[in-house]
C-alpha positions as semicolon CSV with decimal commas, in nm:
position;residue;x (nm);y (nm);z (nm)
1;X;-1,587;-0,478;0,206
2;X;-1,638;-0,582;-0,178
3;X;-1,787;-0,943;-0,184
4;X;-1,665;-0,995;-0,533
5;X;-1,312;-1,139;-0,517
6;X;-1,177;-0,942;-0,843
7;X;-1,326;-0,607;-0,703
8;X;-1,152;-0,676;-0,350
9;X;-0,804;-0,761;-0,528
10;X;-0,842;-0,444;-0,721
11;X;-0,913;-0,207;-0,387
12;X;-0,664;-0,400;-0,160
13;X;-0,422;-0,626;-0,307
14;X;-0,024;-0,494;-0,326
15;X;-0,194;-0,130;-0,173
16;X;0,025;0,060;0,054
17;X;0,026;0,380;0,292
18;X;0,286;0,606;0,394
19;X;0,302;0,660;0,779
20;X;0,380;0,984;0,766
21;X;0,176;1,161;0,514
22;X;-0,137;0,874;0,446
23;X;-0,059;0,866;0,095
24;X;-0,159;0,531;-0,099
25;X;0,113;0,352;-0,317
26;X;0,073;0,006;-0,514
27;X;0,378;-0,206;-0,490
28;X;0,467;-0,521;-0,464
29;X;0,512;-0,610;-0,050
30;X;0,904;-0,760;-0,085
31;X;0,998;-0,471;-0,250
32;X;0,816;-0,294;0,062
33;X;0,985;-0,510;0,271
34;X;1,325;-0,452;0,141
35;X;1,302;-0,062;0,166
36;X;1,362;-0,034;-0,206
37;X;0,979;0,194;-0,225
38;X;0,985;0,513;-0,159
39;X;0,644;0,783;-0,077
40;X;0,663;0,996;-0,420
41;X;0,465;1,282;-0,140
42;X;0,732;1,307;0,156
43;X;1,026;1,043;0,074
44;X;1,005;0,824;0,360
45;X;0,999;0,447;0,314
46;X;0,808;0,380;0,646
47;X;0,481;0,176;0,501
48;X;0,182;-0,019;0,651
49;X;-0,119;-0,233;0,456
50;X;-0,426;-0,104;0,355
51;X;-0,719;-0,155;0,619
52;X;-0,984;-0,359;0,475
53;X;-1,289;-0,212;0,613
């Protein structure tokens, strides 16, 4: 994990992956929330966070 706090928010923060197909998306989490962000890969709107590892 990046120790440097403007290197972590770049890697993590507002980072999003599809369920289906893994695919990464940046958006802001009430829009993901809402359903309003859809995977530009397979169309689904089904998202989860990025793992910080």
């Amino acid at each position: 994990m990046a120790k440097i706090q403007e290197a972590s928010n770049r890697l993590f923060k507002n980072v999003f992956v599809c369920k289906k197909c893994k695919t990464k998306i940046r958006a802001e989490p009430q829009k993901i929330l809402r359903g309003k962000v859809k995977c530009r890969k397979c169309g689904k709107i089904a998202f989860r966070p990025l793992r910080k590892k």
